[in-house]
C-alpha positions as CSV (number, residue, x, y, z in Angstrom):
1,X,37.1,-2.0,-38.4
2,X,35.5,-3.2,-35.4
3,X,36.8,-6.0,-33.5
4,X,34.0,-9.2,-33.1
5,X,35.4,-10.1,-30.1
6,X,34.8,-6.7,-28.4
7,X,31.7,-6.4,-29.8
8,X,31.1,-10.4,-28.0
9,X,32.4,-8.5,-24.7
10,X,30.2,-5.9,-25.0
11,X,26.7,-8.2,-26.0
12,X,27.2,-10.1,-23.0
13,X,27.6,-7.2,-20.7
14,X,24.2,-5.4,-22.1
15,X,22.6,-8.3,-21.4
16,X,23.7,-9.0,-17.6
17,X,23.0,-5.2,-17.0
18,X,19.5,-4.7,-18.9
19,X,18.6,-8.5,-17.7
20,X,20.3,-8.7,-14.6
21,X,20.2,-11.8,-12.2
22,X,17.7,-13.9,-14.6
23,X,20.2,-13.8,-17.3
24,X,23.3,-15.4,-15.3
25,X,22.7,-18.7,-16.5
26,X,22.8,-17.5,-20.0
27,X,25.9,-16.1,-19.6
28,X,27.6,-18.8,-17.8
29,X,26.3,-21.6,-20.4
30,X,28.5,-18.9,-22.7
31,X,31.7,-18.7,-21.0
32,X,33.7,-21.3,-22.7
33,X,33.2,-19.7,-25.8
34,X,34.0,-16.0,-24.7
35,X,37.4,-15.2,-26.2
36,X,40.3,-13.8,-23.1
37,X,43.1,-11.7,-24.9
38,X,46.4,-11.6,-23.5
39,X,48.0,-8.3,-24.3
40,X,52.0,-7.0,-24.2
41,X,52.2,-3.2,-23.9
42,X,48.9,-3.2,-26.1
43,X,49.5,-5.4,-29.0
44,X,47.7,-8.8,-28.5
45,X,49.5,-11.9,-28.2
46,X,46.5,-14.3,-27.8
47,X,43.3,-14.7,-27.4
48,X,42.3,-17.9,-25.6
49,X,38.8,-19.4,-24.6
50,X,37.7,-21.6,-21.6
51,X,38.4,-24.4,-23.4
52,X,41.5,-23.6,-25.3
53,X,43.3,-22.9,-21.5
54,X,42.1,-26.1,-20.5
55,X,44.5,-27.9,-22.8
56,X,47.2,-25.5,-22.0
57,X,47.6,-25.5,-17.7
58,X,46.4,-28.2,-15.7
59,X,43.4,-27.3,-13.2
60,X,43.6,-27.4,-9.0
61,X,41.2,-27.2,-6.7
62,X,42.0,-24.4,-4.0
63,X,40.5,-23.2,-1.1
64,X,40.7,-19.8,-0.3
65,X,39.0,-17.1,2.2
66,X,36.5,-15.2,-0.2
67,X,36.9,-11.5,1.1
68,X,33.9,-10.8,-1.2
69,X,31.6,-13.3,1.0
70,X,33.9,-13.3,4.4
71,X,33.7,-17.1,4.1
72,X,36.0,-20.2,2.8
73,X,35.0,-21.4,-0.7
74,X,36.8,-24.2,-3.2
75,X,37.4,-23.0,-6.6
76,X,38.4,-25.0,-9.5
77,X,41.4,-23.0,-10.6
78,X,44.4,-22.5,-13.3
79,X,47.8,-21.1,-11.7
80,X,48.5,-17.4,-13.2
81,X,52.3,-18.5,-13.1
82,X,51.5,-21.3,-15.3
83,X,49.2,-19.7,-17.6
84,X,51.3,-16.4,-18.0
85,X,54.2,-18.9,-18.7
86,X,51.9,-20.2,-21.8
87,X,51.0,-17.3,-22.8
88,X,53.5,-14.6,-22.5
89,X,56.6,-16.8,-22.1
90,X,59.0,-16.0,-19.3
91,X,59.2,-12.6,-20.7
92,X,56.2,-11.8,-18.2
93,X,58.6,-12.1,-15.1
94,X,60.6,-8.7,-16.7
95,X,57.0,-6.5,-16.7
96,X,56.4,-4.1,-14.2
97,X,52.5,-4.1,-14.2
98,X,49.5,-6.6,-15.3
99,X,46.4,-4.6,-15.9
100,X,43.3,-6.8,-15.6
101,X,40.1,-5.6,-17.4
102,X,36.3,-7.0,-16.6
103,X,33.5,-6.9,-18.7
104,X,31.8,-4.9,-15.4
105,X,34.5,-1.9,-16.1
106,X,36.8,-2.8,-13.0
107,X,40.4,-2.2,-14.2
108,X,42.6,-3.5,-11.6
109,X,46.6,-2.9,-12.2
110,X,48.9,-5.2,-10.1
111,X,52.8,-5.1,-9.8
112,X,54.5,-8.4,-11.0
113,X,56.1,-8.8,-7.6
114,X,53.1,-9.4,-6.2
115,X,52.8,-12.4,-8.4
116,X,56.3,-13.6,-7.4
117,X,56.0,-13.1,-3.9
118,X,52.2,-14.8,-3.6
119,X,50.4,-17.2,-5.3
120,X,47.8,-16.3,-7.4
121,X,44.8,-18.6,-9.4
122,X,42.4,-18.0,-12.3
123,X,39.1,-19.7,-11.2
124,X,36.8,-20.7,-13.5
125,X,33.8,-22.7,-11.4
126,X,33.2,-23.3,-8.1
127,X,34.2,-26.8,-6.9
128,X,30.6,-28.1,-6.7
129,X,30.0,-27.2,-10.3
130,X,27.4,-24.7,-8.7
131,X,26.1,-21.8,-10.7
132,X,29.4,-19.3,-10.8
133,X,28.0,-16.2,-9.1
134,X,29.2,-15.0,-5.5
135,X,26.3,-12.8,-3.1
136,X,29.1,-9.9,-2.8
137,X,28.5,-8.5,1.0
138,X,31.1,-5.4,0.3
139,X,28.9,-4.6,-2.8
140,X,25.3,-4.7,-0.5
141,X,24.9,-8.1,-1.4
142,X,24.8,-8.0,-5.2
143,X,24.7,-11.3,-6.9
144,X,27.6,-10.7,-9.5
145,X,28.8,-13.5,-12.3
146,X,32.6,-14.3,-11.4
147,X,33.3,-15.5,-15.0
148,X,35.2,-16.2,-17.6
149,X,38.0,-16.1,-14.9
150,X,38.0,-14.1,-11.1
151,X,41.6,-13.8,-9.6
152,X,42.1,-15.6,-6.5
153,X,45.1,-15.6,-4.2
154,X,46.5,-18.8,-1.6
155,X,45.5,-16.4,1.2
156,X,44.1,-18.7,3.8
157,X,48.1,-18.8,5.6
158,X,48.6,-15.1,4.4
159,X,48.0,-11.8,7.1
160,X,49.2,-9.4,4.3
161,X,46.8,-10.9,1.4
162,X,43.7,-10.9,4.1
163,X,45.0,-7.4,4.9
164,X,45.1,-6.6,1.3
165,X,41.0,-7.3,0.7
166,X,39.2,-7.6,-2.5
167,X,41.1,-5.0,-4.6
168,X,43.3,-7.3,-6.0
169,X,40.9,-9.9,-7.1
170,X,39.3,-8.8,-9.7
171,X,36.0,-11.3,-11.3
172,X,34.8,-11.2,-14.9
173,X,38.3,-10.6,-16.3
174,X,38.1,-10.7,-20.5
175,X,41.9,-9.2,-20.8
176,X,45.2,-9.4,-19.2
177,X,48.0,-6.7,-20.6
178,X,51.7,-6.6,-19.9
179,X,52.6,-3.3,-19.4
180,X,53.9,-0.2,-17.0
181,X,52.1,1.8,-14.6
182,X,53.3,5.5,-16.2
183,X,53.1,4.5,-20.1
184,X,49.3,3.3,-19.4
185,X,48.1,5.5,-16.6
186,X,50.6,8.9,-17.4
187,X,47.6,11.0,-15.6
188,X,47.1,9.3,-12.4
189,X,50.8,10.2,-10.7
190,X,50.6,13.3,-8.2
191,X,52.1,16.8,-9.1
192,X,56.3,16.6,-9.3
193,X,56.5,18.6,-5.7
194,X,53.6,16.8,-3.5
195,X,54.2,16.2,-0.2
196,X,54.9,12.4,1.0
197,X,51.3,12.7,2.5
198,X,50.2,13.3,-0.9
199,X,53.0,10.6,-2.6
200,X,50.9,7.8,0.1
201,X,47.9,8.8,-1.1
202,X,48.7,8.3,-4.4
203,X,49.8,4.9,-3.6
204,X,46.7,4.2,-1.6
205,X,44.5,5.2,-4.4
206,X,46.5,3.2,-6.6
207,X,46.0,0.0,-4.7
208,X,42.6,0.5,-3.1
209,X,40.2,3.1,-5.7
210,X,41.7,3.1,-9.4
211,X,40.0,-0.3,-10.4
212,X,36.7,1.5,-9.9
213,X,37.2,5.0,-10.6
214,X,39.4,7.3,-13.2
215,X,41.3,10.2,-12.3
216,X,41.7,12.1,-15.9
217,X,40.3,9.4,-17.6
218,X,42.6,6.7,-15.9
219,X,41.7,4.5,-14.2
220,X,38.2,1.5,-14.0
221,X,34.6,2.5,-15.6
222,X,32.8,0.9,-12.9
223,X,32.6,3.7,-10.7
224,X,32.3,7.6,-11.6
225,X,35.5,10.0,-13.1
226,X,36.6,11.5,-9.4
227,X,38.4,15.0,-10.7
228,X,37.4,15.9,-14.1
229,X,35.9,18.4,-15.0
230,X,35.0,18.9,-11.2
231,X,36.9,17.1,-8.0
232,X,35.2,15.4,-5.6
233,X,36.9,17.4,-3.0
234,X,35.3,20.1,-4.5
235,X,31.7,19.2,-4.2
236,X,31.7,17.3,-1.2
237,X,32.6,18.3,2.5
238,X,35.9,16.9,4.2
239,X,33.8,15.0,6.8
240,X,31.5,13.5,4.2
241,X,34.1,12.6,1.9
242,X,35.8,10.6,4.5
243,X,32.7,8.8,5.5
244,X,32.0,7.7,1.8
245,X,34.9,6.6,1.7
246,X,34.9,4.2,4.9
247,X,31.5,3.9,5.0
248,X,29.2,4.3,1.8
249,X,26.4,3.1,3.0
250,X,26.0,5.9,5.7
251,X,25.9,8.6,3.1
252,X,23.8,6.6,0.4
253,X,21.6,3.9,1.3
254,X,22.0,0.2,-0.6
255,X,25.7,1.7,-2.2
256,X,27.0,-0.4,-4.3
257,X,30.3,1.1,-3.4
258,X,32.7,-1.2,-0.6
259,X,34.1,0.7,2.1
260,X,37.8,1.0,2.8
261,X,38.3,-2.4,4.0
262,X,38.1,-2.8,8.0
263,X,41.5,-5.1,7.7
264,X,43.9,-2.0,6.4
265,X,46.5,-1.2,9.0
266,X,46.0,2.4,10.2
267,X,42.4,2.7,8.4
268,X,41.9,6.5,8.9
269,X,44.9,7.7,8.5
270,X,45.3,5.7,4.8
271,X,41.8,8.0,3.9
272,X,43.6,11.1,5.5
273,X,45.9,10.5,2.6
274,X,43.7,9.6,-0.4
275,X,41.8,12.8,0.3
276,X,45.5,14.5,0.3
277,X,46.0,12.7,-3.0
278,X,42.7,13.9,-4.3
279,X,43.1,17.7,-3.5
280,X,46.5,17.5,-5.2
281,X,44.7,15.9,-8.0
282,X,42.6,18.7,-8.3
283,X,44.9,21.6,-9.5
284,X,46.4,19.1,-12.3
285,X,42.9,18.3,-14.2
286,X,43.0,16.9,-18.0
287,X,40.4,16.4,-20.2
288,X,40.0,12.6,-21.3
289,X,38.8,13.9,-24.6
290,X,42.1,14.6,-25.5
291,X,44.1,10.9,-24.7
292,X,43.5,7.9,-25.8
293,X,41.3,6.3,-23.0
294,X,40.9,2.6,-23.3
């Protein structure tokens, strides 16, 4: 039986990508009604709207630096501590992993510590009540919509969460699931004997190219599968590889695709790795066909 509420998910994001900028007002004149589901190790535990959150956590106002537009903005915001506490119960704290899904098929997996060590909001309108789009500069100026909710972080005092950049703050998030990184992503881990260049890579992928792309089938649907049934390292040159991933634009003009941010500490050496990662990748291809890809 098919689920309305995935099939409400899935309306909305025909129409933004068939109508693109001229139907943002529809959709955010919508967003109170879209139904978020909270999941634990797959099995939903809610499923909240706008509204029904608004009676549950109390609402700041937070300024932040937004990565996405190198500028400060005010957001009106929920606390994530608060509203995992409502919905998940303290048992949230004990998780290893929250994987964050958006209707635009960014997938972005983030430890709990992170949450425990920073503080992270749910926005939900800019302070102004203006239209709740961002012009994304890492994403060649595309005007996205940033609801129902967009992850923020407290960053404005924080070096390692402006070091960090946008991978962590996912925008047009419809579910947030409880879980571990090897039950939901068993594909994504480097072969049992790679090299620690490899084992960095791994984690650099992880943190920085996952949300958009899928190794195996794992991984975000924004961006294209990156090793089956063919690599990338198999189809495109060393030096070219390494420019797409600093620089997109230099390969492909009006990419869509951010760079490696210019913040990360040790910049080319971290893409050194991920292209490690990726030839490692390459000898342990596995058809998606075969798992059950979500």
């Amino acid at each position: 039986m098919s689920n309305p509420i995935s099939r409400n998910f899935q309306n909305i994001f025909l129409t933004v990508v068939i109508c693109g900028n001229v139907c943002l007002p529809a959709l955010a004149f919508s967003q109170n009604n879209i139904g978020i589901e909270f999941k634990d190790k797959d099995q939903n535990v809610k499923v909240l709207t706008l509204s029904d959150i608004t009676t549950e956590v109390t609402a700041v106002s937070l300024k932040t630096f937004e990565i996405h537009e190198k500028k400060d903005q005010i957001y009106k915001a929920y606390p994530a501590r608060a509203l995992f506490d409502k919905t998940f119960g303290k048992g949230w704290l004990k998780a290893e992993e929250i994987v964050f899904i958006s209707m635009d098929g960014y997938q972005a997996s983030i430890p709990v510590t992170k949450f425990l060590s920073h503080d992270a909001y749910f926005a939900f309108a800019h302070h102004d009540n203006s239209p709740f789009t961002m012009t994304n500069i890492l994403q060649n100026n595309e005007v996205v919509q940033l609801g129902p909710l967009y992850l923020i972080w407290d960053n404005m005092k924080s070096k390692v969460l402006l070091e960090d950049g946008a991978s962590d703050m996912p925008y047009q998030v419809k579910s947030i699931e409880l879980t571990t990184f090897a039950t939901r992503f068993p594909n994504l881990s480097p072969p049992a004997k790679a090299s620690a260049e490899v084992r960095r890579g791994f984690l650099h992928f992880r943190k920085y190219c996952m949300a958009c792309h899928m190794i195996n089938g794992e991984g975000g649907g924004k961006a294209p599968e990156l090793n089956y049934p063919t690599s990338v390292v198999e189809y495109i040159k060393p030096e070219y590889l390494t420019r797409w991933i600093e620089n997109p634009s230099s390969i492909r003009h009006n990419s869509l695709m951010p760079g490696l941010a210019q913040e990360i500490l040790n910049r080319a050496k971290v893409t050194k790795e991920i292209i490690a990662y990726l030839k490692a990748m390459s000898t342990t291809k596995r058809s998606p066909q075969k798992q059950d890809i979500r």
